[in-house]
N, C-alpha and C positions, 0 to 999 in steps of 0.2 A: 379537471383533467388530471388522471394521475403522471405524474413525471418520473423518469426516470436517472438519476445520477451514477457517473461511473467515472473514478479516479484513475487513471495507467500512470503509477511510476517505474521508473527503471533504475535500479540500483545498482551500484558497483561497491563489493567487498574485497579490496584487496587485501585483507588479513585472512580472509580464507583461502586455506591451504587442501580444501577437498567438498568433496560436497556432502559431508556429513556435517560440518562446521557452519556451510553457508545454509542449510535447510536447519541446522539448531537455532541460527540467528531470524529467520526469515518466520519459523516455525512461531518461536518467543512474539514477535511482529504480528503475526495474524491472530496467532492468539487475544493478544491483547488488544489489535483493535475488534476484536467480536464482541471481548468480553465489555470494554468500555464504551464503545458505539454502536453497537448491537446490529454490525453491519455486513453482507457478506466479502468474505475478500478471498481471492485465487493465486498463486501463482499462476502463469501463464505462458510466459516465454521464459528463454535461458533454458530450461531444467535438466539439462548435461553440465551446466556449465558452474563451472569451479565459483567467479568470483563477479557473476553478472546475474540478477535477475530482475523478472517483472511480474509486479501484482499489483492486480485489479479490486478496487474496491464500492462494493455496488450498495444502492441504495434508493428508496423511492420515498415519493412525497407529493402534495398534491398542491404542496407552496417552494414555489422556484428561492424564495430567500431563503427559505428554509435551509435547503441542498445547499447555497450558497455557503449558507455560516456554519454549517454542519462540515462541509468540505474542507475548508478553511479552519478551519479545528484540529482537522484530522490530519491535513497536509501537516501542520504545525508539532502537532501527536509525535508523526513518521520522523520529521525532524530531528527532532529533540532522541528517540528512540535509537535512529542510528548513529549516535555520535561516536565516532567512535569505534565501530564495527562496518558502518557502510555513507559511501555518498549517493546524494541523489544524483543523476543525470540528466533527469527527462521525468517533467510531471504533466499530466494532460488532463483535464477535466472536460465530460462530455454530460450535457444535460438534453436528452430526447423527449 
């Protein structure tokens, strides 16, 4: 059965000052998780907003650990990514 994995974190930037700042940070962010985890990811909510966003990061498999340690990679990835520039608020992992 194939499965489906889908990450929602919610990030808060309080060092940006506009939203050309927080789309260069968020931009750098998706980028890099494509290029490294070959996976899709969206912004999704916020995108008015100065120093709030959320993005979703999808991905499929047809082994549930898979998704698991692959997520877990990535959360860790996002981490390490925002230090700095942004905190996490709110991370959610949904497996269908």
């Amino acid at each position: 059965m194939l499965l489906t994995g889908i990450l929602q974190i919610e990030l808060h930037l309080p060092a940006a000052q506009s939203l050309k700042q927080k789309r260069s940070v968020i931009k750098s962010l998706k980028d890099k998780l494509r290029s490294r985890y070959n996976v899709s990811v969206s912004e999704f909510d916020y995108l008015d907003k100065w120093q709030h966003a959320s993005i979703a990061v999808a991905m499929l498999s047809t082994d549930r650990s898979h998704l698991d340690s692959r997520f877990q990679s990535i959360s860790r990835f996002i981490e390490d990514e925002v230090i700095g520039h942004a905190y996490i608020m709110k991370s959610e992992l949904t497996i269908l």
